[in-house]
Every structure is written in C-alpha cells, then in structure tokens.
C-alpha positions as CSV (number, residue, x, y, z in Angstrom):
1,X,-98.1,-135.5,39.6
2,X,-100.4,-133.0,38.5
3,X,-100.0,-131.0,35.8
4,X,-99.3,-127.1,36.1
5,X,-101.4,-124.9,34.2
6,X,-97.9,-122.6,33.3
7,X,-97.2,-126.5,31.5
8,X,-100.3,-127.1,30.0
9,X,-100.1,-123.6,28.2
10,X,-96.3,-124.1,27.2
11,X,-97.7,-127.3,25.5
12,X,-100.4,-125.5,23.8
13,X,-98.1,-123.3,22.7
14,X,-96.2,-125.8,21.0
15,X,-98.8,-127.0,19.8
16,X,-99.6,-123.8,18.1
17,X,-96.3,-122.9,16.7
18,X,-95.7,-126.0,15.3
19,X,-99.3,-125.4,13.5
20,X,-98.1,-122.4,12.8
21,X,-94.9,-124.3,10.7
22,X,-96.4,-126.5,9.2
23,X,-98.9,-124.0,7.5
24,X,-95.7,-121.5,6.6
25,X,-94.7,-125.5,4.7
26,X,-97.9,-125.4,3.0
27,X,-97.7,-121.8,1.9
28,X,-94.4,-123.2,-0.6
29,X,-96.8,-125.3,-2.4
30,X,-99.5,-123.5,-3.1
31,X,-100.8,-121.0,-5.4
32,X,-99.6,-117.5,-4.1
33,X,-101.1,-114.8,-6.3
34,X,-103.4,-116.0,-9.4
35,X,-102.5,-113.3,-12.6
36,X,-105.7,-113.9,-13.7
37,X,-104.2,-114.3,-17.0
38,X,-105.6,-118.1,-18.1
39,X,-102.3,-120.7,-16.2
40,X,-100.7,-117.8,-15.1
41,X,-100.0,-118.1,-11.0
42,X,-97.3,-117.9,-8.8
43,X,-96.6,-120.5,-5.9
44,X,-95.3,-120.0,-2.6
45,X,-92.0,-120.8,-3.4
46,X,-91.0,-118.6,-6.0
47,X,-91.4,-116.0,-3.7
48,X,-87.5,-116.9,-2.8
49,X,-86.1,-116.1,-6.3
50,X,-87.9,-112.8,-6.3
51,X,-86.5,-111.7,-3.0
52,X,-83.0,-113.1,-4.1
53,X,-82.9,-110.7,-7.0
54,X,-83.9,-108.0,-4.7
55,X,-81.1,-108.5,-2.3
56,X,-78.9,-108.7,-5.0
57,X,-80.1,-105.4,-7.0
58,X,-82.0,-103.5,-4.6
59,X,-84.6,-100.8,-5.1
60,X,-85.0,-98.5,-2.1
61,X,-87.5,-96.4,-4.0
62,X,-90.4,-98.9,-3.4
63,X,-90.7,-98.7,0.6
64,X,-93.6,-101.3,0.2
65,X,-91.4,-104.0,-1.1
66,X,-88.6,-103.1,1.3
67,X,-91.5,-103.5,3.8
68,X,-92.8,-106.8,2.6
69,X,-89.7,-108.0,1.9
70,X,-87.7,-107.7,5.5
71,X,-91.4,-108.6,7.4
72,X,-91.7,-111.9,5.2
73,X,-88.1,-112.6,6.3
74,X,-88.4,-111.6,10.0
75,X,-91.3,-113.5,9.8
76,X,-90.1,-117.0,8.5
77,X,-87.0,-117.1,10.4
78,X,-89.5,-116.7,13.8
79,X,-92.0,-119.1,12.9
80,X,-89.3,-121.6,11.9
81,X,-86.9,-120.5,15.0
82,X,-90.3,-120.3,17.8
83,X,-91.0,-124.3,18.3
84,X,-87.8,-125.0,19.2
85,X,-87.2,-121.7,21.6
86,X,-89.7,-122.0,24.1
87,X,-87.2,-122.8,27.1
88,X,-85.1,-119.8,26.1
89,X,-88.6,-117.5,25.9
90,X,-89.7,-118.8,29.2
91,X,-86.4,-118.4,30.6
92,X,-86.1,-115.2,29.3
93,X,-88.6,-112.3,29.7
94,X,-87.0,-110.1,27.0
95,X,-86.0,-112.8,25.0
96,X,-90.1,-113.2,24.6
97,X,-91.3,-109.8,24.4
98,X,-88.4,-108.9,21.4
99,X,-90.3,-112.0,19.8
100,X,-93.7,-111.1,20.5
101,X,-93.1,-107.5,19.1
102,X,-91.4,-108.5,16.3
103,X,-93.9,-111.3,15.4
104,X,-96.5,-108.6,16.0
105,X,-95.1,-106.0,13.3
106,X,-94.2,-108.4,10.7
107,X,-98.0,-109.9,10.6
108,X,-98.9,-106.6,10.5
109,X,-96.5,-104.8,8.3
110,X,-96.7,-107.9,5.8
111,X,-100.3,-108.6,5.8
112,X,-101.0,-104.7,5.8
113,X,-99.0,-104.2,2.7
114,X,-100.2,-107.1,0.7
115,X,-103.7,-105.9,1.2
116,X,-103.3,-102.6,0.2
117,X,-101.2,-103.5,-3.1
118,X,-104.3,-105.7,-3.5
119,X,-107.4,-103.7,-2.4
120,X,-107.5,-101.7,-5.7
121,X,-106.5,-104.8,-8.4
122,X,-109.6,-104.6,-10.6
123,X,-111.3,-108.5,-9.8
124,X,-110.5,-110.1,-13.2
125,X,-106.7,-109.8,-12.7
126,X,-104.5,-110.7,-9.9
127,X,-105.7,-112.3,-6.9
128,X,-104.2,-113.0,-3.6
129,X,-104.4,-117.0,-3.3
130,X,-104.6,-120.2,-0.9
131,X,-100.8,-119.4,0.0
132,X,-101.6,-116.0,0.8
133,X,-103.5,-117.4,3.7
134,X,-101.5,-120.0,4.9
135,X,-98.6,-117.1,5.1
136,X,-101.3,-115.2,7.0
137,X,-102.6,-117.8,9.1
138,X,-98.9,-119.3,9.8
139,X,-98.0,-115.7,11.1
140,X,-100.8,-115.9,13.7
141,X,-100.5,-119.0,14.9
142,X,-96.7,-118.0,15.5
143,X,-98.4,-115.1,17.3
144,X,-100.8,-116.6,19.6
145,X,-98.2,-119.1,20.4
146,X,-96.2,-116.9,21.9
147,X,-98.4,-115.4,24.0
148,X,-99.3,-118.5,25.4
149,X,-95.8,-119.0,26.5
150,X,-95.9,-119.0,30.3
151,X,-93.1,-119.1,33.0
152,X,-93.5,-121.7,35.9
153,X,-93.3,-120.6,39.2
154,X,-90.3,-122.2,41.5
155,X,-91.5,-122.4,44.9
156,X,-89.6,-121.9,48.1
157,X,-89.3,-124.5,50.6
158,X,-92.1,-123.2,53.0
159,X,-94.8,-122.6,50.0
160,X,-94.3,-119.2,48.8
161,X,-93.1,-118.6,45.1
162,X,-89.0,-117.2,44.5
C-alpha cells in the first residue's frame, strides 16, 4: 500500500516536533545567559525558580517579563503537548490553527523580547547562551511541525473525496 503524501508529512511532522522536544530538553542543561562576570552563568533550568517567584510575588509593572514569562510557558506546554496531539490537530481544524497561532506569538513574543533586553547589554557583560538557542530553535521546530500537519482525505466509494 502506497503511502499518502497527507502521511508522509504527518510523519515529518513528528519527526519535527519531537526534534523540537528534545532541543526544549537540552535547553535545561545548558548555559542560558553568561553574566560575564568570571563563573557567573545561568542554565536552562533555573529559569523555573525565577518564574516560580514571579508567580508567587508578581510585578505587573514590567510588561516585558509578564511577556516573556506567559510566552515561555505557552510555549513549553505546546512543544511538550504537540508530539502527542497530532490526531486531535488533524482531526480538528481549529484545534490546529489555536496551536499554530499560539505557537506563532510565543516564538515571537519570547524571542522578540529577549533580543531587545539583550541588543543594548554592552559585549563584556551578559550574553544570551547555547540555551538561548536551543529555546529558540525548539520553538521553531514546534512551529514548522505544525504546519506540516496535514488532514487525509476519506474517499467515497466511487473515487471522489467526502
């Protein structure tokens, strides 16, 4: 039985999302933002307790953090939730476009704001690192794997699609 090129891009999509995990794994171990202040560097995982301590005492007065802070979560629970959803977002048309849209926003509203806190950081003290990229690069992968989600086509009995 031949396969259906609506298959062959739900498996590429897969493939993709799961990429796109595993690199959102990687971004826990490794360097975050280098302080440029001799061992001083924060890893991917302490990220957590920082956003704990925001949820627990919030400040609404920084819009960037609340920004970076509810795209970093949108975005982890959809890269983590995608590989495992792709028969409800080929079932479900709106079900993939409130995923596509939201993956859309939080790569850019996350990536958007870390770059501008960045862009003016004079170069001998903090630098975005390796986990900044993986973050970045998980986030696309989770992207593009949803748009290659595809629907396959149910035929009727006499050759024409439902």
């Amino acid at each position: 039985m031949p396969t259906t090129h609506a298959r062959r891009m739900n498996l590429i999509a897969l493939a993709v999302l799961l990429t796109g995990l595993i690199s959102l794994i990687a971004f826990h171990g490794m360097v975050f933002v280098d302080r440029g202040l001799g061992d001083e560097v924060v890893y991917g995982w302490q990220v957590w307790p920082e956003i704990w301590q925001f949820i627990l005492d919030p400040d609404f007065s920084e819009l960037g953090d609340l920004i970076m802070i509810s795209a970093f979560l949108t975005s982890v629970l959809l890269i983590v939730i995608a590989p495992f959803a792709i028969p409800l977002f080929r079932a479900s048309r709106l079900a993939w476009w409130l995923a596509a849209i939201v993956a859309g926003t939080a790569l850019v509203g996350l990536t958007g704001v870390l770059l501008v806190d960045y862009s003016d950081v004079p170069p001998d003290a903090e630098k975005l690192g390796s986990g900044f990229f993986c973050l970045v690069t998980s986030q696309v992968l989770n992207f593009l794997g949803l748009l290659f989600i595809r629907r396959e086509q149910v035929l009727n009995q006499d050759g024409g699609s439902l």
